[in-house]
C-alpha distance (Angstrom), angle and dihedral (degrees) to the residues before:
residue distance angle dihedral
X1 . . .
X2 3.58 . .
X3 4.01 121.4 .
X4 3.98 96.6 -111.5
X5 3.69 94.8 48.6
X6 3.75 109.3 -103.5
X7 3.60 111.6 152.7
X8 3.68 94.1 36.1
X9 3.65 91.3 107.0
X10 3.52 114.4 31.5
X11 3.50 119.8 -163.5
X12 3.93 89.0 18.6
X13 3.90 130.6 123.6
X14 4.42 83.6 -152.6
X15 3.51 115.6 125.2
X16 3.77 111.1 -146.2
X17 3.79 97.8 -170.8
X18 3.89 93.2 92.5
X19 3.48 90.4 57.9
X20 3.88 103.2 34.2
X21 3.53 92.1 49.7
X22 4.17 93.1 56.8
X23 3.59 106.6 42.5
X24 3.89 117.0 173.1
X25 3.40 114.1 -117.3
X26 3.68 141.9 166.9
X27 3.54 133.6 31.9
X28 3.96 139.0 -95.4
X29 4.03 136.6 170.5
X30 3.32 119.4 -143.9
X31 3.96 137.0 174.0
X32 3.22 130.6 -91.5
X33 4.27 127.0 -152.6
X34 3.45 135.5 -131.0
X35 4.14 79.1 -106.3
X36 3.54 95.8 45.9
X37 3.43 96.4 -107.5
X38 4.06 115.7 152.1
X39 3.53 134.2 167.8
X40 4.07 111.6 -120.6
X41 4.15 110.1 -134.8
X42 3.70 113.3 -92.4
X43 3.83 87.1 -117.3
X44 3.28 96.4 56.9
X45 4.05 95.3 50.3
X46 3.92 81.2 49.5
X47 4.00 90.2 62.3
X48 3.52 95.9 32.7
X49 4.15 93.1 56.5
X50 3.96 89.3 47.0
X51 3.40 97.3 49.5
X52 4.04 95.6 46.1
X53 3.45 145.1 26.7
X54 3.88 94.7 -128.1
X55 3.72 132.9 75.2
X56 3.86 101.7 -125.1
X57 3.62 143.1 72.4
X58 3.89 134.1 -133.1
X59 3.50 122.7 -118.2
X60 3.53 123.1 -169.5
X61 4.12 138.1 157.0
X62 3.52 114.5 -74.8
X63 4.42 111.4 -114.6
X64 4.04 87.6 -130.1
X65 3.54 110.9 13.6
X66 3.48 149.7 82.5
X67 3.93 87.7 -123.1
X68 3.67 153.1 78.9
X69 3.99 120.1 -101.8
X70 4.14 121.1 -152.3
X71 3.16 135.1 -150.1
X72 3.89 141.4 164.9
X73 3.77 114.3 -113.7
X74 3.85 97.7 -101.4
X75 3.67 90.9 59.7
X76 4.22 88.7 70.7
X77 3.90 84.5 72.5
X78 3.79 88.1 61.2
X79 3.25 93.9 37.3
X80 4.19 99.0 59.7
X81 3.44 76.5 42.5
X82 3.65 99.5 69.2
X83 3.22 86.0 36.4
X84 3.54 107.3 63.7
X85 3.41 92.2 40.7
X86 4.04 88.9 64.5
X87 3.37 87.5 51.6
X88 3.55 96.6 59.6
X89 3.45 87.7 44.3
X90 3.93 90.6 63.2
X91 3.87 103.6 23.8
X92 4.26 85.5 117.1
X93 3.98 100.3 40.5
X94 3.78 92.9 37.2
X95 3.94 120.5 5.4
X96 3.88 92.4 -174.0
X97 3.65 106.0 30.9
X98 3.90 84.6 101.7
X99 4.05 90.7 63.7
X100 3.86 88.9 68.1
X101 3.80 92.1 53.4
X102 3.84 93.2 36.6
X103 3.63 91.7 62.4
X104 3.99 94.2 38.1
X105 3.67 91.4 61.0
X106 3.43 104.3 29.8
X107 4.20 110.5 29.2
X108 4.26 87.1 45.5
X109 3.61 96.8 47.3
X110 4.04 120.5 104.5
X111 3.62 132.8 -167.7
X112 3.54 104.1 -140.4
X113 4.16 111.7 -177.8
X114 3.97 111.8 -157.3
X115 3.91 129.4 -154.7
X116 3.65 132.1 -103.0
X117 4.02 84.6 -86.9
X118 3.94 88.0 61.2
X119 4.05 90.6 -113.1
X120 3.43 124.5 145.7
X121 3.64 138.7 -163.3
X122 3.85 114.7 -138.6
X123 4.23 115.8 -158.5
X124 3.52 115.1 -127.0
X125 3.50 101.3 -105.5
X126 4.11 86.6 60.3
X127 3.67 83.7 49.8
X128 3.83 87.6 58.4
X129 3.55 100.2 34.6
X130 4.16 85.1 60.1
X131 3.41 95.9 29.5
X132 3.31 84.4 -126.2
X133 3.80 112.3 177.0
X134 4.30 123.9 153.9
X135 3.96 98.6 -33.2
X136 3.89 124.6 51.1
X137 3.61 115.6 -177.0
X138 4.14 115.5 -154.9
X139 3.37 117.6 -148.8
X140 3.74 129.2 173.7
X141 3.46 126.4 -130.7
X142 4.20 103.8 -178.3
X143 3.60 102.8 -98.6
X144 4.10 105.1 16.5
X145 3.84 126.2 18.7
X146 3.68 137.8 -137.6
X147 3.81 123.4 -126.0
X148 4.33 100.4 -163.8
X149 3.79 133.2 174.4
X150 3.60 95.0 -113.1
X151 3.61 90.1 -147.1
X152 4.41 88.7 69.8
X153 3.95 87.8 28.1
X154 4.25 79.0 62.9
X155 4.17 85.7 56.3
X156 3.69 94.7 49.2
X157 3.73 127.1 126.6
X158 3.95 89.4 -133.0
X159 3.63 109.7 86.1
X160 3.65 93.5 -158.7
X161 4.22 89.4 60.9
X162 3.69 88.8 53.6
X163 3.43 97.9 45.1
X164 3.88 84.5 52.1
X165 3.72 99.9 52.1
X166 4.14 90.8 38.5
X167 3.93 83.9 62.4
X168 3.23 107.2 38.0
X169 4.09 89.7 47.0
X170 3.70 88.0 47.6
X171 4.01 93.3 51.2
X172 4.09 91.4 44.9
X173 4.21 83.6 50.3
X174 3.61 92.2 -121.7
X175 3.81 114.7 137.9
X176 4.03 120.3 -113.5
């Protein structure tokens, strides 16, 4: 596959390029209030407002993991992209397997607009979705993000989220 993306989506009028060319990356923890209030990493704000003409992010369940995954708005085109090209995939084993994933990605997901200070305000029921209680850990993933409670990101099978949260708990001074 080429480097900028082309190919990716066959058959597609998409452009990639605004999303290959700001990848999230890195990770950061950051509070969370009694009202769910947080304040998104600068970098992440940075990607989000050059990717999309709005000033929020998506946040939606994660397919595998005990987690939240975020997005800016554009990426939803991609995203029913992918989507319906799975389902076309499966139509003859599995007619309805898309409905599951359908609902997953689309019925979960929140736009959630943040202030001029980059903070957010997360509902209650993304709260419980992520389990999200004083701590959210950021974590980039390329195209999407994760937002974790570094305290289950520390139980994870993936070494590389528990190495995450262990660091970034250890530089905050907050015991693992």
């Amino acid at each position: 596959m080429p480097a900028n993306g082309e190919g990716l989506l066959e058959g597609t009028d998409l452009k990639l390029d605004p999303v290959l060319e700001h990848f999230f990356s890195g990770s950061a923890l950051v509070a969370v209030d009694a009202k769910g209030r947080l304040s998104v990493p600068a970098g992440i704000r940075q990607k989000i407002e050059r990717r999309s003409d709005t000033r929020a992010i998506v946040l939606t369940r994660h397919p595998t993991e005990p987690c939240l995954t975020g997005f800016d708005t554009n990426y939803l085109r991609l995203l029913y992209v992918d989507n319906e090209r799975r389902r076309l995939a499966e139509e003859e084993r599995d007619p309805l397997a898309h409905v599951s994933r359908d609902r997953r990605s689309f019925g979960s997901a929140e736009e959630v607009p943040y202030d001029t200070s980059g903070r957010i305000l997360l509902t209650s029921k993304l709260r419980r979705r992520g389990q999200l209680e004083d701590l959210a850990l950021f974590v980039g993933v390329g195209a999407t993000f994760e937002l974790w409670n570094p305290q289950l990101a520390l139980k994870s099978k993936d070494p590389e989220i528990r190495e995450f949260a262990a660091e970034a708990l250890e530089e905050r001074g907050v015991a693992s």
